[in-house]
C-alpha positions as CSV (number, residue, x, y, z in Angstrom):
1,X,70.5,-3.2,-18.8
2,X,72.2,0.2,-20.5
3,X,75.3,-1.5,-21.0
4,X,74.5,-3.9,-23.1
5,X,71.9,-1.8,-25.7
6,X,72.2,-1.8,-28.9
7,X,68.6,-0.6,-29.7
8,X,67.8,2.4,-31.9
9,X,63.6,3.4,-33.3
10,X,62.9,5.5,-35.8
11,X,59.8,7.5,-35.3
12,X,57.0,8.0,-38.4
13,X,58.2,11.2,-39.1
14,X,62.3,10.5,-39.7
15,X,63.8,10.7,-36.7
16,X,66.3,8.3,-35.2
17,X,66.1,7.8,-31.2
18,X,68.9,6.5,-29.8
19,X,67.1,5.8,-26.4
20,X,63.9,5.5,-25.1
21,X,65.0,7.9,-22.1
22,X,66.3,11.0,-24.1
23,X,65.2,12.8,-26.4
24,X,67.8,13.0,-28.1
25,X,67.7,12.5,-31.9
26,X,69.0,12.1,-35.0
27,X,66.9,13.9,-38.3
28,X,66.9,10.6,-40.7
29,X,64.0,12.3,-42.7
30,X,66.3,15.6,-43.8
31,X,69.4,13.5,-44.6
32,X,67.2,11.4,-47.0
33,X,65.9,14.0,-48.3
34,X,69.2,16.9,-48.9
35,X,70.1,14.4,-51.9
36,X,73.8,14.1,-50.9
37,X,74.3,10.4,-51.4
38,X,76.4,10.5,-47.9
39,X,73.9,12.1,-45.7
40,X,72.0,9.3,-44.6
41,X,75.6,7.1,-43.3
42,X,76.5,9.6,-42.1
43,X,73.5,10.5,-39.7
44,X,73.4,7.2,-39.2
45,X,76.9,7.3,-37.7
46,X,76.6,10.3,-35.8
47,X,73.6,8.9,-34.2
48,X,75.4,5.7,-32.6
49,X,78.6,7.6,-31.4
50,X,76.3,9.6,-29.4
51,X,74.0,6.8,-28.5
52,X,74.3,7.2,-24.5
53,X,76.0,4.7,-22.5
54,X,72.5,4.9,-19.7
55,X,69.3,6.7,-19.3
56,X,67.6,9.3,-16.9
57,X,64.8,7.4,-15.5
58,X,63.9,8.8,-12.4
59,X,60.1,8.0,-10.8
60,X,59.8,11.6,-9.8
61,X,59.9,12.9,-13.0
62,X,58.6,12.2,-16.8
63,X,62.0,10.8,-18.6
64,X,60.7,12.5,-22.1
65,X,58.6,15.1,-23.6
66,X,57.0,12.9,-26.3
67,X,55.0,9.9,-26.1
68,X,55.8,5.9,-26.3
69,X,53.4,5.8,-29.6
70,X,55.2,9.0,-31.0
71,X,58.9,6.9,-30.5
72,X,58.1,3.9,-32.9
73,X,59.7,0.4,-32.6
C-alpha cells in the first residue's frame, strides 16, 4: 500500500511526518515562524521529495519512538 501514498500529518507542535513508520520529519513550526516568506514552500517541498517510497514495519520491533496521538491526522 506504500506505493500508492500520498499521505502527510502534521503533529500539534509543527512538524510535518511524511509517514507513519519513520520518524522522520519536517520542522513546519520554525519555517513559519523564521519570517522568510519562502520558508514554509520550501519545507513543504523538501518534505515530499524525501517522503519514503515504503515503511519499516517489522512485528518484532516498535516502528517509531513517539506515539499515534503525538503524530496527528
Amino acid at each position: 500500500f506504500c506505493d500508492g501514498c500520498n499521505r502527510i500529518r502534521v503533529s500539534a507542535s509543527g512538524k510535518l511526518y511524511m509517514c507513519l513508520g519513520h520518524d522522520d520529519h519536517v520542522d513546519l513550526l520554525g519555517a513559519l515562524r523564521s519570517g522568510d516568506p519562502q520558508a514554509f514552500s520550501d519545507a513543504v517541498n523538501l518534505a515530499l521529495r524525501i517522503k519514503p517510497k515504503a515503511h519499516d514495519f517489522d512485528l518484532n520491533r516498535t516502528a517509531t519512538v513517539r506515539h499515534m496521538n503525538m503524530t496527528g491526522g
